[in-house]
C-alpha positions in Angstrom: -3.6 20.6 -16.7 -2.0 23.7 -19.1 0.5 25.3 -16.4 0.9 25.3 -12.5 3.0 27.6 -10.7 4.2 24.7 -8.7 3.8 20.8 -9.0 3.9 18.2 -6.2 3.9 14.8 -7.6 4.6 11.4 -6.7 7.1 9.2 -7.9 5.9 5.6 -6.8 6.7 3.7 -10.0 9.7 7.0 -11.0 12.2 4.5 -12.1 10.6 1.6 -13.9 7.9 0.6 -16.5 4.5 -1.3 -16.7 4.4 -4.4 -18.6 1.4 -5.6 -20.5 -1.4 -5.6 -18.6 -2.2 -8.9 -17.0 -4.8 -11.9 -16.9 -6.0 -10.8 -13.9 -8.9 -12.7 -13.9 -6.8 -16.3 -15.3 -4.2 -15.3 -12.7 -6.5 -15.6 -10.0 -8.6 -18.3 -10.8 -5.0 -20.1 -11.1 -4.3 -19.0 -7.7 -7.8 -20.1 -6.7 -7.7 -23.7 -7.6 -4.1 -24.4 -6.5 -5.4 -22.9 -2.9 -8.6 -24.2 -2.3 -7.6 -27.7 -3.9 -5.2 -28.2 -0.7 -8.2 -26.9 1.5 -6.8 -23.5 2.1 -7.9 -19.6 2.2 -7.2 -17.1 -0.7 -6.1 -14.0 1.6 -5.9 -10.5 -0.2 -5.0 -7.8 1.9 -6.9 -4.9 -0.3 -7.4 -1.0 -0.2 -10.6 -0.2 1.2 -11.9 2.1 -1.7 -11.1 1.1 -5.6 -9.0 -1.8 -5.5 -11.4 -4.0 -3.6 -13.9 -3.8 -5.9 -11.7 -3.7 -8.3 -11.0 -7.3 -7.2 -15.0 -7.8 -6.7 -15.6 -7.2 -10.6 -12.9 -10.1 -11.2 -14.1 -12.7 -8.9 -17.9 -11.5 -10.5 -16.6 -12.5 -13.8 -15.5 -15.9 -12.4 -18.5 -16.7 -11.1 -20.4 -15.7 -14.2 -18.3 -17.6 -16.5 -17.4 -20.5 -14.2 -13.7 -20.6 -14.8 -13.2 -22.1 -11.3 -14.0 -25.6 -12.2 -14.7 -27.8 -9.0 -15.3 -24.6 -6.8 -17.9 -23.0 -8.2 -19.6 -22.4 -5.3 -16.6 -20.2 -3.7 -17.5 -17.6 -1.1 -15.5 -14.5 -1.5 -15.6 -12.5 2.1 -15.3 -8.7 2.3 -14.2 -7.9 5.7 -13.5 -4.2 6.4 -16.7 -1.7 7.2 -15.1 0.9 5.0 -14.6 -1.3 2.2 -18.6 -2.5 2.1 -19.1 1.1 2.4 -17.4 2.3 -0.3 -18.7 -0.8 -2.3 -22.3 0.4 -1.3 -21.3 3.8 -2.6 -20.0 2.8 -5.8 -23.4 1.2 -6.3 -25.6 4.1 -5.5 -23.4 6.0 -8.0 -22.8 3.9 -11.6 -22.2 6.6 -13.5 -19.8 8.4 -11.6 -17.6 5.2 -10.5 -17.4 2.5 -13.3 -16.0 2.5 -16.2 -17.5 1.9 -20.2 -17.1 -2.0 -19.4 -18.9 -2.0 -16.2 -21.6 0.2 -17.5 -22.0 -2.1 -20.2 -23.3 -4.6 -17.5 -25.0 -2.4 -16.0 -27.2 -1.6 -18.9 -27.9 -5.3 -18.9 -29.1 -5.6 -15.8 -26.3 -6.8 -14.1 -24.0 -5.9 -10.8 -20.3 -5.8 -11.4 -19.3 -5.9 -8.3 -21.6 -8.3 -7.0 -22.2 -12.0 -7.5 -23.6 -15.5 -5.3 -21.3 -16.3 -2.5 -20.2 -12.9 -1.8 -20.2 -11.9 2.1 -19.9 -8.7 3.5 -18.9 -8.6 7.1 -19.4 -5.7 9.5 -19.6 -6.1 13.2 -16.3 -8.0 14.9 -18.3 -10.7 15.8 -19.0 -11.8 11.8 -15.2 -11.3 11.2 -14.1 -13.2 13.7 -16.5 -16.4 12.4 -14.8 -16.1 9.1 -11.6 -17.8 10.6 -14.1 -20.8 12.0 -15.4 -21.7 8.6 -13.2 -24.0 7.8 -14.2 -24.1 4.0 -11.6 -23.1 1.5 -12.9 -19.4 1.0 -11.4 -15.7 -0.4 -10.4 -13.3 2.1 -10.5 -9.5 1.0 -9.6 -7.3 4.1 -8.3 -3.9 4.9 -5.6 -2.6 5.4 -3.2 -2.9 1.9 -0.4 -2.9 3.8 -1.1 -4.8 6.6 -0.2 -2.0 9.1 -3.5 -1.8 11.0 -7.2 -3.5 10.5 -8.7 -6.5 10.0 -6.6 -8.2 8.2 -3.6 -8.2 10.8 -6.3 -10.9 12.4 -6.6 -13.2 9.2 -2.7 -13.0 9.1 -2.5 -14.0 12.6 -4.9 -17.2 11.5 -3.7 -17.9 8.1 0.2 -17.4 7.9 1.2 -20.2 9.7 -0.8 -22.8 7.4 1.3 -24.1 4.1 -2.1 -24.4 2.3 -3.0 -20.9 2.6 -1.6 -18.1 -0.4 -1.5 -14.3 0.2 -1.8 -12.4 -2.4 -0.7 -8.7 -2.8 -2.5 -6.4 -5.0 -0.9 -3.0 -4.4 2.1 -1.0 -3.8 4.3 -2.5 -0.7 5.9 0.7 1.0 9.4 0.0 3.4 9.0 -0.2 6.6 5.4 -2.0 6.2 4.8 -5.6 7.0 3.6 -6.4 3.6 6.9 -5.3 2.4 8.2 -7.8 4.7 6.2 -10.5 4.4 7.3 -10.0 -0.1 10.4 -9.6 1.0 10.8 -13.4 2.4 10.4 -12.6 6.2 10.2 -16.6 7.7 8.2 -15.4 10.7 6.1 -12.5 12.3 5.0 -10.8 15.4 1.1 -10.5 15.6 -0.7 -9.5 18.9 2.1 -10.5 21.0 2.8 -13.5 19.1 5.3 -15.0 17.1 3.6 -16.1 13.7 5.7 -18.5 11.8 4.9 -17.8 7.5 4.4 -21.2 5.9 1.8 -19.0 3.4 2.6 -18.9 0.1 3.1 -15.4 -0.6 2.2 -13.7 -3.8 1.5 -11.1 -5.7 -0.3 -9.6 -8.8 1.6 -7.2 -10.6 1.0 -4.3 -12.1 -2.4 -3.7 -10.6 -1.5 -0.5 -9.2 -3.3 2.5 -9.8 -0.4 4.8 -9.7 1.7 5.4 -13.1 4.9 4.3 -14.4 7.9 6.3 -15.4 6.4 6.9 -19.0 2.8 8.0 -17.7 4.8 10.8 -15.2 6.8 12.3 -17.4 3.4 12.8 -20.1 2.1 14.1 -17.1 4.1 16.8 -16.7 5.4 17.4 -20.5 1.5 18.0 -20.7 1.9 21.5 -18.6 1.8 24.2 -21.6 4.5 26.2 -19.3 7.1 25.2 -16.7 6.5 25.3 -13.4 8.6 27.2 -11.2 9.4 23.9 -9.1 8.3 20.5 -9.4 8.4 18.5 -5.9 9.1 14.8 -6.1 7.3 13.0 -3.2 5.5 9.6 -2.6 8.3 7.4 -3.5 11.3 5.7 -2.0 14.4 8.0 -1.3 16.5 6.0 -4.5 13.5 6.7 -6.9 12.5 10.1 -5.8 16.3 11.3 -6.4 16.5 9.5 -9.9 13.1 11.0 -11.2 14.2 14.4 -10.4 17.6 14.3 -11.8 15.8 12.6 -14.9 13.2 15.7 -15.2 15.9 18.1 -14.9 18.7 16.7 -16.9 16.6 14.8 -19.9 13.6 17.5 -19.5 14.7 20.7 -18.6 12.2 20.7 -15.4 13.2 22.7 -12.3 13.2 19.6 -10.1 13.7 18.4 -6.8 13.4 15.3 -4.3 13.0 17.8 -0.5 14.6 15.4 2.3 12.9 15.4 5.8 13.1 19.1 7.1 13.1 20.8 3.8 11.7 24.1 3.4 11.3 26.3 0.7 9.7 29.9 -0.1 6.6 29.5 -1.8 6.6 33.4 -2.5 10.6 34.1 -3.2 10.7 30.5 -5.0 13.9 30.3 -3.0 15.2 26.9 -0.6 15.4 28.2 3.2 16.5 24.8 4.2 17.7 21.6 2.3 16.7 19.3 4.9 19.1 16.0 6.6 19.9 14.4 2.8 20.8 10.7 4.9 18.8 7.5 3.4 16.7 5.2 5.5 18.8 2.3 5.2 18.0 -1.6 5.6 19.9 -3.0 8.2 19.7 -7.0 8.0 21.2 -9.8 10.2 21.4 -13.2 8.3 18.8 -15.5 10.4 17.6 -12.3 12.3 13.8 -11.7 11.8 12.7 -8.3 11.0 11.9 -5.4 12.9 8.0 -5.5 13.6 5.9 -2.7 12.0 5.5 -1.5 15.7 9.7 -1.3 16.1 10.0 0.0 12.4 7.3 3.3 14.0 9.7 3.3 16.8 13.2 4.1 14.0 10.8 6.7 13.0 9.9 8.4 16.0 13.7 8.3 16.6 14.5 10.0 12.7 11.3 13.0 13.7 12.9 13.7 16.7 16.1 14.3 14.6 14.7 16.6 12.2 13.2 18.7 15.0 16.6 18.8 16.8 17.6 20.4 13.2 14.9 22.8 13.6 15.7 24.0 16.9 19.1 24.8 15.8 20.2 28.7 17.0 16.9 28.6 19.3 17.2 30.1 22.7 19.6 28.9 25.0 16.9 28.3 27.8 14.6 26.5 25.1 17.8 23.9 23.9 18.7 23.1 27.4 15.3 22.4 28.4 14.9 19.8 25.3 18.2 18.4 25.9 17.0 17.9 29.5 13.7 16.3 28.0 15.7 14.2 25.8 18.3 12.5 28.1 15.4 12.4 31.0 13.7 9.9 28.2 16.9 8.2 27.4 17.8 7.3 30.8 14.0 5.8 31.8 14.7 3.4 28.6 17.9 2.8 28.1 18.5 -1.0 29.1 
């Protein structure tokens, strides 16, 4: 883009820098072997739409080439209805959705994305049969992060057995229980249930689709004239702060991180409100287990409910009392 009056961008990958882009495929097919030699699944919780084929067009290439010596017959399940959707999609349109490489195999009459061995499950009844097969196999389910879908029920089947790996192969935000899971969590809760992680837990780097520090600030060096404000979202509260201050200070952008309850004047391009400028901060007990994704929604709730107290501040008297009222008549039916 030449110029923008205003710029919202995200700021995932604001304070660090991609290395070298990866063996993908020789990672995997690494993964692969040491998995299904001990008789376990290959569980990667994917991203409905791009990176799950994205991961289809690498385990096409290692059935073409038969890297996976001893398994070549693998079966590779895709188990989300929006994934073999969007997979179906990407299909009907070649063109529009694969790159020069991809096309390349087109033009020779070949699928990228599809291969022997690859499953596509839609109705509950063919997910749920997955986790009967008791054939080493590849697991590719929805959602990323493990906050909702399918995959919370391969989890729930897979976690608890040492000869299993899960495999990451996107962004991990706080508070999900992907993050947790990286972040060395020993155990779980899963439909009411206690899951104990035995899993080897892993994940491929620098698959991401968003950009690093570097591809950001091109980005935005790119716009022919400043903007009047550039809004730093989409990243954790550390990162978001640091970009900005490094697009103002190093740049000379007009920069800024807004906190929860921010609000600024589109039209007078002035800040009406700065917003509560507090962290959300880890709190960890040595040998505690984490707060559950459900509990973590709960903090959240909690931090809203904050901001709109902010909100409400020089409100009508009548108004404040009656949410105070609302407020401590919710506190005293769960307070225990």
């Amino acid at each position: 883009m030449d110029e923008a009056d205003y710029v919202i961008m995200e700021s995932t990958y604001g304070n660090r820098y991609h290395k070298e882009r990866p063996d993908y495929v020789g990672r995997l097919v690494e993964l692969m072997e040491e998995t299904f030699s001990k008789g376990g699944n290959l569980v990667i919780p994917s991203f409905a739409v791009g990176r799950t084929q994205e991961m289809l067009y690498f385990f096409r290439k290692i059935k073409q080439e038969h890297l996976l010596k001893g398994f070549d017959s693998f079966e590779v399940y895709v188990d989300s209805p929006l994934a073999v959707e969007a997979t179906s999609i990407f299909n009907r349109n070649v063109e529009s959705c694969f790159d020069q490489e991809a096309m390349e195999l087109v033009k020779n009459g070949i699928n990228p994305i599809s291969f022997p061995g690859l499953k596509l499950s839609i109705t509950s009844d063919e997910s749920k049969a997955i986790n009967f097969d008791d054939h080493p196999k590849v697991i590719l389910s929805a959602s990323g992060m493990c906050e909702a879908g399918r995959i919370r029920h391969h989890l729930k089947h897979n976690l608890w057995r040492e000869e299993c790996t899960i495999l990451f192969v996107g962004y991990q935000a706080y508070g999900s229980l992907g993050r947790a899971l990286l972040e060395g969590t020993d155990s779980v809760r899963l439909f009411g249930e206690t899951i104990q992680v035995k899993a080897r837990i892993e994940q491929l780097e620098g698959i991401s689709g968003h950009a690093d520090k570097k591809g950001l600030i091109q980005w935005v060096e790119a716009l022919k004239r400043k903007p009047r404000q550039i809004f730093i979202v989409h990243g954790e509260d550390e990162v978001c702060d640091s970009f900005a201050r490094c697009l103002c200070e190093e740049y000379g952008e007009r920069a800024m991180a807004p906190y929860s309850g921010a609000c600024y004047d589109l039209a007078d391009g002035v800040w009406i409100r700065e917003g509560i400028k507090e962290y959300i901060k880890k709190e960890r007990t040595p040998g505690r287990r984490q707060a559950s994704a459900v509990f973590e929604r709960l903090l959240a709730a909690g931090r809203r409910l904050n901001t709109v107290i902010a909100h409400n501040e020089g409100g009508a008297n009548k108004d404040l009392a009656k949410l105070a009222d609302q407020i401590n008549a919710l506190c005293d039916k769960w307070d225990r």
